[in-house]
C-alpha positions as CSV (number, residue, x, y, z in Angstrom):
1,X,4.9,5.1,-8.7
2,X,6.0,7.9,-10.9
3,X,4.2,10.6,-12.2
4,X,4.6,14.8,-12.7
5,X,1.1,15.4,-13.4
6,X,-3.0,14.2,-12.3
7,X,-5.9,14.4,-14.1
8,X,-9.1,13.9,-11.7
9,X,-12.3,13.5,-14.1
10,X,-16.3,13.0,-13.4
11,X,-18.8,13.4,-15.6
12,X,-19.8,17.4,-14.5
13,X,-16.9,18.3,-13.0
14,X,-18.8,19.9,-10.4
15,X,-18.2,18.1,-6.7
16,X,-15.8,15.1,-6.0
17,X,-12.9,16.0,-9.2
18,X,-13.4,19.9,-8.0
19,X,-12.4,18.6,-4.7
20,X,-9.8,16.5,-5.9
21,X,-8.4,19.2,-7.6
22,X,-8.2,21.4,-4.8
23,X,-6.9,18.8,-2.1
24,X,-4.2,18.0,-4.9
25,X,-2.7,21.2,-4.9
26,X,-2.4,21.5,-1.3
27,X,-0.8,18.0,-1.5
28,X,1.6,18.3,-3.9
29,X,2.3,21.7,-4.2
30,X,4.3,22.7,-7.4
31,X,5.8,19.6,-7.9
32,X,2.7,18.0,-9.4
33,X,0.4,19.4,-12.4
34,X,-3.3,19.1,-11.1
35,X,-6.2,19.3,-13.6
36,X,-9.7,18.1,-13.4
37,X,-12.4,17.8,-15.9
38,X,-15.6,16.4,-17.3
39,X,-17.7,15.5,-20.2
40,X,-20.7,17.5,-19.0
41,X,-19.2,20.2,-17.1
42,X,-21.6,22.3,-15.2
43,X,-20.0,24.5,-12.7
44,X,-18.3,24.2,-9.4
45,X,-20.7,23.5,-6.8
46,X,-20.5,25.8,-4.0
47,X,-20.7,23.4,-1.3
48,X,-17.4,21.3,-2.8
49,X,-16.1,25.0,-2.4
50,X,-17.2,25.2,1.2
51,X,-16.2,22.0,1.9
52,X,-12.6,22.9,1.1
53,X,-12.5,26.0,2.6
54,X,-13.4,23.8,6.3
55,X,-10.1,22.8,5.2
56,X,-8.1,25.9,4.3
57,X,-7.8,25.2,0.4
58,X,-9.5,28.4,-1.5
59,X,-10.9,26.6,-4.4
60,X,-12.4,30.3,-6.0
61,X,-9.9,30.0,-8.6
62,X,-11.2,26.2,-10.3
63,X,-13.7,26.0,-13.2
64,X,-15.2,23.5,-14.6
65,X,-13.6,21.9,-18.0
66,X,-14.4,19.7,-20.5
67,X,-12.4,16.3,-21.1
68,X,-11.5,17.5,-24.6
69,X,-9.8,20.4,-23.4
70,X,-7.6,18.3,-22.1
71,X,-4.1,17.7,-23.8
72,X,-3.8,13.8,-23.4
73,X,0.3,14.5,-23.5
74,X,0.0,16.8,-20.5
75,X,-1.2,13.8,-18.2
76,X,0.8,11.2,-16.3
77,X,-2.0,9.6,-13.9
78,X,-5.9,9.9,-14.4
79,X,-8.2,9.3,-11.6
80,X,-11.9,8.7,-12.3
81,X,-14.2,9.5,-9.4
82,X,-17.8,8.3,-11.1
83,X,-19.6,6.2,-9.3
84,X,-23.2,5.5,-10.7
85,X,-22.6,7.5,-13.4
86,X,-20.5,6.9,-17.0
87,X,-17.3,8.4,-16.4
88,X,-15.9,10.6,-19.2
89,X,-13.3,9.0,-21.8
90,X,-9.7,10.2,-22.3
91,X,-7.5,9.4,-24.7
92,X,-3.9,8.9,-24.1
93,X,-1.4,6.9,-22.4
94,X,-1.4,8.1,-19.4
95,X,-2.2,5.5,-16.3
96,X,-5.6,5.3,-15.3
97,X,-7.3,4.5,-11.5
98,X,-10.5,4.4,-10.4
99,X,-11.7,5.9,-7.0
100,X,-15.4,5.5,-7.3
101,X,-17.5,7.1,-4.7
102,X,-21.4,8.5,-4.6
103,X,-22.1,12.3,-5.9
104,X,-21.8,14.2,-3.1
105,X,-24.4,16.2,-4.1
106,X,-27.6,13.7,-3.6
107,X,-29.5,15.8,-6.4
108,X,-32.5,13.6,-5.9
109,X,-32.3,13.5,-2.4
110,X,-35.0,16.2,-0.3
111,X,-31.5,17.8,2.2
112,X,-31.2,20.6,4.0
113,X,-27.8,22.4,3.1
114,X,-26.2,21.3,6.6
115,X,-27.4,17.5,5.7
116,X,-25.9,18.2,2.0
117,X,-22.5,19.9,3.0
118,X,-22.0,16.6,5.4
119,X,-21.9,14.5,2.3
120,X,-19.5,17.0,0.7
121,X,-17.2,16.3,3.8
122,X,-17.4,12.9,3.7
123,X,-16.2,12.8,0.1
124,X,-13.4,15.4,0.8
125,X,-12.0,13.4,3.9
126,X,-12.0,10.0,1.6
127,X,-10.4,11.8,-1.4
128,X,-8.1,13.7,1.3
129,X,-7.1,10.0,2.3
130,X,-6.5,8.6,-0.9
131,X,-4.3,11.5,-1.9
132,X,-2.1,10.5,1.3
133,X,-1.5,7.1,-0.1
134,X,-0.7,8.1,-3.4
135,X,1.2,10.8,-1.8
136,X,3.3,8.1,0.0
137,X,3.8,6.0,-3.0
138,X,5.1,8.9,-5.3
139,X,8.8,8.8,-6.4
140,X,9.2,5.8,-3.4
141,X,12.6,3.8,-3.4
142,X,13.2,1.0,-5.6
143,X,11.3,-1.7,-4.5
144,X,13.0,-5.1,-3.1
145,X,12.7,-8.6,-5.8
146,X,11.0,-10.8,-3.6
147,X,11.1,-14.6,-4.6
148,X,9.1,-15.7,-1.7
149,X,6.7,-14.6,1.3
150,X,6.6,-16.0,5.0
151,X,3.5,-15.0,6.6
152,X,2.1,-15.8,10.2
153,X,-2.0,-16.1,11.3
154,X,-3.1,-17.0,15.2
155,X,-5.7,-19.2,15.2
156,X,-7.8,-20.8,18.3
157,X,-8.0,-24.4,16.7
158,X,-5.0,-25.3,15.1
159,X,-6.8,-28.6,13.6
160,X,-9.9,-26.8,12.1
161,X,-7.2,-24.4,10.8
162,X,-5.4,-26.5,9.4
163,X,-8.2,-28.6,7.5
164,X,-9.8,-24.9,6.1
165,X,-6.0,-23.9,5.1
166,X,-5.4,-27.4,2.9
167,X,-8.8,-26.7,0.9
168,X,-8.0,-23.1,0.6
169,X,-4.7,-23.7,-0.3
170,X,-4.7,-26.8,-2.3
171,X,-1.7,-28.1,-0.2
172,X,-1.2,-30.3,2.4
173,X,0.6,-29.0,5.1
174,X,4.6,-29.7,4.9
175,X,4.9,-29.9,8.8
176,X,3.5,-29.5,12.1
177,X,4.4,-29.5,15.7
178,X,1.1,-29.1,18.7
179,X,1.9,-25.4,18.3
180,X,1.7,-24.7,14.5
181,X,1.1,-26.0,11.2
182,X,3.3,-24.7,8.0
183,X,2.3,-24.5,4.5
184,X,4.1,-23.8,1.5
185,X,2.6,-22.8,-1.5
186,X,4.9,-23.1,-5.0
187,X,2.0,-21.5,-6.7
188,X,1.5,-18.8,-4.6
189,X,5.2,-18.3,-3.1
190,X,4.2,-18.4,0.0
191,X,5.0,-19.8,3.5
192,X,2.0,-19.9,5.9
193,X,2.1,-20.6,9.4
194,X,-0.9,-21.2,11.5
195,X,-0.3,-20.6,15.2
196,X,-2.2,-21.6,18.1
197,X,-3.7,-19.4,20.5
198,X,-2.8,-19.8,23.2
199,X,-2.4,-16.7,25.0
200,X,1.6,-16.2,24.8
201,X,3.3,-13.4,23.7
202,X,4.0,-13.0,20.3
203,X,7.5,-12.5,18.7
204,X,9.7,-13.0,16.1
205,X,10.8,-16.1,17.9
206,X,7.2,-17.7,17.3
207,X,7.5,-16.9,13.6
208,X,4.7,-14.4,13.9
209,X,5.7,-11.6,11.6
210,X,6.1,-11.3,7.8
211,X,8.8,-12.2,6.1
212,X,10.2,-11.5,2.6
213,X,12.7,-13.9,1.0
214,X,15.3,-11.8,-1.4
215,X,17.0,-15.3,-2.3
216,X,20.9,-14.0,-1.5
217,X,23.4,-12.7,0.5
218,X,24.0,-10.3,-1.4
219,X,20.3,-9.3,-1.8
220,X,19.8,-9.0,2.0
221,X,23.0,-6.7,2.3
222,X,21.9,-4.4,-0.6
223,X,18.1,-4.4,1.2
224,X,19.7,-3.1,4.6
225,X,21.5,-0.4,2.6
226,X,18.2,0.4,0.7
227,X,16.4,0.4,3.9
228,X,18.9,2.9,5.4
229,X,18.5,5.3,2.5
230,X,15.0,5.2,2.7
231,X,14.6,5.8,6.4
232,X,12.9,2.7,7.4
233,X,13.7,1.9,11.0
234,X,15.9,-1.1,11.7
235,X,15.6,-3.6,14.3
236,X,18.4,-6.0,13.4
237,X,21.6,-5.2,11.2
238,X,21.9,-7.7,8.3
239,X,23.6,-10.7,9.7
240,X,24.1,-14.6,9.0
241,X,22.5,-16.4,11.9
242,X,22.8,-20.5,12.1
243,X,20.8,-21.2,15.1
244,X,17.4,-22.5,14.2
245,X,16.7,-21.9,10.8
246,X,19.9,-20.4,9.1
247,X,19.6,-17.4,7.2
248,X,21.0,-14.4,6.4
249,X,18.0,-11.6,7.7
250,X,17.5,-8.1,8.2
251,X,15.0,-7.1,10.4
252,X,13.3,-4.3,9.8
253,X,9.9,-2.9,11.4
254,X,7.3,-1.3,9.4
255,X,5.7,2.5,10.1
256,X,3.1,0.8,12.8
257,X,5.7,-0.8,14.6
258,X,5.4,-4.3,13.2
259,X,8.4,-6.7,12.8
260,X,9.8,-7.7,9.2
261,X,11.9,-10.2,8.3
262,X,14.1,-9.9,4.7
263,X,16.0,-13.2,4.7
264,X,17.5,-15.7,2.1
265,X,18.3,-19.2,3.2
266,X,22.3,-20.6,3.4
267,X,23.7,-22.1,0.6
268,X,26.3,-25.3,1.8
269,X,29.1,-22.8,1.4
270,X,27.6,-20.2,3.6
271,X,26.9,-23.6,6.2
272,X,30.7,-24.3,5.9
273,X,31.7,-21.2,7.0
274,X,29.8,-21.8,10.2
275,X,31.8,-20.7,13.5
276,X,32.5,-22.8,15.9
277,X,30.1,-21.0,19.1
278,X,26.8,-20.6,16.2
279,X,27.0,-16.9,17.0
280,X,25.2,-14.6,14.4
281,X,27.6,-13.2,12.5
282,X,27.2,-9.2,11.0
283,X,27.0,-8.3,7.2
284,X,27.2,-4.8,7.4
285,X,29.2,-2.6,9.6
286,X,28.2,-0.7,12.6
């Protein structure tokens, strides 16, 4: 996702874009233009300023703006934050999400000013949040072309399962075995493998993982590299293996420790060059 510059907007531009604001610029720091405004704009409230000062961001500085004071070529990304309420229009080109969410400030609501600065919190810590992800997903690597998905569910009735998956689906299963059932859906380029429960551990030998097809060699080779540059920990090199299922895979695990598989199935001259003792074979060097 790129983008050099935010604009957070509510209708007053009082509470939640005020707070936006402020958590933005702790976030991104110069490398990011952070504005905020509103098509009613009534002044910050002082508890979104207290709320942020629980968090070390001095938000003294912000006032509230109207939308039209806005130039629509100084904006990358706009984030609306309106909930009940008509949130304000802007013109432009920039990208536009929506991160509705309650007025803090429960106007109609009888609250004494500890009840009302919980709310405030609240809000903070779920725009806070939000800001993390799109933090994360600012100026990320290039993303992989996937041309199909493998992905895994445990199930405690692997017949019930399997009846629910076919209507859900609109497939019939392709195979089974007393221990799974596999789908494969064209329409939704996806392999999915219902696995009984059954109280064993669970590994990449029981196909319980995801797993991204890339479609080549090549594809899987220039993943690994991609995955290197990026810092994503690796589990398994790239490599051709012919036991099982052949493939060439890269396994990688995610930031919670979970296993991924990047993969592309042989072609019959990758098959032919199969040695003689089926021992995985490396794509990459050491």
């Amino acid at each position: 996702m790129r983008f050099d510059s935010i604009l957070f907007l509510c209708v007053a531009n009082s509470a939640r874009s005020q707070m936006a604001e402020g958590l933005a610029r702790g976030c991104f720091g110069d490398t990011v233009r952070v504005q905020s405004a509103g098509s009613a704009p009534g002044g910050v409230n002082p508890f979104a300023l207290s709320a942020l000062a629980e968090v070390g961001i001095d938000g003294s500085g912000q006032h509230s703006k109207h939308v039209d004071s806005i130039d629509p070529d100084s904006v990358d990304l706009v984030i609306t934050l309106c909930a009940e309420e008509s949130c304000p229009v802007f013109l432009g080109q920039a990208r536009r999400m929506s991160w509705a969410m309650p007025d803090p400030d429960r106007k109609h609501e009888a609250l004494s000013d500890e009840e009302r600065l919980q709310h405030f919190r609240e809000a903070r810590d779920a725009i806070a949040q939000r800001l993390d992800v799109l933090a994360a997903l600012r100026d990320g690597p290039t993303p992989l072309q996937p041309v199909e998905f493998h992905a895994s569910l445990r199930v405690p009735d692997l017949a019930a399962a399997a009846r629910f998956y076919t209507w859900l689906l609109g497939v019939e299963p392709k195979t089974w075995t007393h221990r799974y059932v596999t789908f494969v859906s064209e329409a939704l380029r996806t392999n999915l493998v219902l696995l009984v429960s059954d109280g064993l551990t669970l590994h990449q030998d029981t196909l319980y993982h995801l797993g991204v097809d890339v479609g080549t060699r090549q594809a899987v080779i220039d993943a690994h590299h991609r995955a290197v540059s990026a810092g994503w920990p690796i589990d398994k090199p790239a490599r051709t293996t012919w036991r099982g299922t052949p493939l060439h895979e890269l396994w990688l695990k995610d930031p919670g420790g979970n296993l991924v598989e990047i993969y592309a199935r042989l072609g019959e001259a990758d098959l032919a060059e199969m040695p003689a003792n089926q021992e995985p074979v490396l794509l990459v060097a050491n």
